[in-house]
C-alpha positions in Angstrom: 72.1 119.5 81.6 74.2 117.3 79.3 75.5 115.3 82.3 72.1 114.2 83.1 71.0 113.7 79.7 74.1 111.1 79.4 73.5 109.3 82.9 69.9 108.7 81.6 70.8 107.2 78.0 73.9 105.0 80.1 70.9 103.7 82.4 68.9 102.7 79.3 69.3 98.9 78.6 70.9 98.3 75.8 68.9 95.1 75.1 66.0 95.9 75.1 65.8 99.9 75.4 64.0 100.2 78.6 64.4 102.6 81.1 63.5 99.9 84.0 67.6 100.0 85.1 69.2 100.4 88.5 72.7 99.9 89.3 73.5 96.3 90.2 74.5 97.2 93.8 70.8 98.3 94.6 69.2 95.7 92.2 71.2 93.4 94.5 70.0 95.6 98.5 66.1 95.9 97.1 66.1 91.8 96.1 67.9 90.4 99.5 64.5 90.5 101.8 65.2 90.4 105.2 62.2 88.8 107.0 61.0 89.4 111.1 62.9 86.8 112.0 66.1 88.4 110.8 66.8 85.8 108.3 67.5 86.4 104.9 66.3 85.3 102.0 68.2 85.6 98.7 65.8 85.0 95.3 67.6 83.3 92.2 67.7 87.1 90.9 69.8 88.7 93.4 72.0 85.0 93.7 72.2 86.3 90.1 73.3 90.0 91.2 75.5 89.1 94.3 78.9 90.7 94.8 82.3 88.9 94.4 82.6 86.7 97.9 85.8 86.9 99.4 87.6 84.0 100.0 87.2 82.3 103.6 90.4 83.7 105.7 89.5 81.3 108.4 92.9 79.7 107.8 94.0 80.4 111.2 92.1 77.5 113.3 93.4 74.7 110.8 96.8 76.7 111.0 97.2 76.2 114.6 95.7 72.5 114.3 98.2 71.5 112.0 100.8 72.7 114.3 99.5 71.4 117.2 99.4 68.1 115.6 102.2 67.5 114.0 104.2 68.6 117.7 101.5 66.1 118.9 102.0 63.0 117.3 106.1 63.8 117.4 105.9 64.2 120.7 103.5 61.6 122.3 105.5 58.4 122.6 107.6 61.1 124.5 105.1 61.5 127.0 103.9 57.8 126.9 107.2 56.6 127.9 107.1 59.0 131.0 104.2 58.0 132.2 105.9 54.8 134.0 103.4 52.4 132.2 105.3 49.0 131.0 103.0 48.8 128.1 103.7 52.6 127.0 107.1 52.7 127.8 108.6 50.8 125.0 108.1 53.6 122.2 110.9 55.0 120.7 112.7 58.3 121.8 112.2 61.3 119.6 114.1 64.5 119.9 113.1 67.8 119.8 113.8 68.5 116.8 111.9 65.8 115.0 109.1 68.0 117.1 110.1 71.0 115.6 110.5 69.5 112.5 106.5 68.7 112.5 105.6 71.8 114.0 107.0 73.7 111.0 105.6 71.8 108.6 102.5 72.1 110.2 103.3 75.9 110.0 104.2 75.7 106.3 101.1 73.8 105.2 98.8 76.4 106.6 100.6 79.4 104.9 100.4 77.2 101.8 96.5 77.5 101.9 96.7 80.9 103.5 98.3 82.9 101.4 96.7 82.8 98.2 93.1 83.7 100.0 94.9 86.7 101.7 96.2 87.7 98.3 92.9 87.5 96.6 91.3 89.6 99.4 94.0 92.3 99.4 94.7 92.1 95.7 92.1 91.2 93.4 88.8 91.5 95.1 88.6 95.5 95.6 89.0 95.0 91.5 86.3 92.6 91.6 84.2 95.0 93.9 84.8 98.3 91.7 84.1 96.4 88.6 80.4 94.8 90.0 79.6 98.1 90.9 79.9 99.8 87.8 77.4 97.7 86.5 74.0 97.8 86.1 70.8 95.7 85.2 67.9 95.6 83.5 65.0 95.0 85.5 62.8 94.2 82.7 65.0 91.5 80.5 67.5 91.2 83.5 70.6 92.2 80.9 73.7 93.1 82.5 76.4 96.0 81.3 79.2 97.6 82.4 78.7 102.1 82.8 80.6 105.0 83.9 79.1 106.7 86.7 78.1 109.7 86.3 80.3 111.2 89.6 83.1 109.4 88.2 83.1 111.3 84.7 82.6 114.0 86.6 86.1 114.0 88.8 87.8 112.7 85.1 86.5 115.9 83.7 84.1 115.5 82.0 81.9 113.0 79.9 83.4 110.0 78.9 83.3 108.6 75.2 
């Protein structure tokens, strides 16, 4: 009986006392309408509630780009100068591994701009995730605050302080 007793006073708002209090994760589900079109639309409110966004990973296209261009424009006059054109056959000779050369640095760029987002995804976001969803809001003066669920005090056990 205790256990419940302390959920309810955690779910009271501090602000402004009221009991009007979900936990920010289903503040956030019940404001996202989701209309017979299937498109959503997000109010200010749950803007206001969303979770941390992961950063984009789509790394990989502009990865290969960068590879592919740099061996690209190493590599063109190369081609040119094969073709048997007059014109295009007067650009200098480069090796292959002025190609290669490009290609890795194409390769290096990429994991510059890479590895950070992976590292935030892997790393800090679950924190991020755990932390927005231990909180909860007032849905009459909209005041955020950070709780203890009550399954979690349960599996430390017992009621934290």
């Amino acid at each position: 009986m205790e256990l419940s007793h302390q959920t309810h006073q955690e779910m009271q708002c501090p602000s402004c006392r009221s009991h009007s209090t979900q936990t920010i994760e289903v503040a956030y589900a019940q404001a996202v309408r989701v209309g017979d079109s299937g498109r959503e639309t997000v109010s200010r409110f749950a803007q206001s509630l969303a979770p941390p966004p992961e950063r984009d990973e789509k790394f990989v296209p502009g990865l290969v780009a960068c590879a592919v261009l740099g061996v690209s424009f190493i590599t063109l006059p190369e081609i040119l100068n094969r073709t048997g054109i007059p014109a295009l056959s007067n650009l200098p000779h480069l090796s292959w591994k002025i190609a290669a050369m490009g290609c890795t640095a194409g390769w290096i760029v990429g994991l510059l701009i890479a590895i950070p987002r992976i590292r935030f995804n892997v790393m800090k976001l679950p924190k991020l995730l755990e932390q927005w969803r231990n909180q909860a809001v007032c849905r009459r003066c909209g005041h955020r605050w950070q709780y203890t669920p009550a399954a979690k005090q349960v599996r430390n056990g017992g009621l934290s302080e």
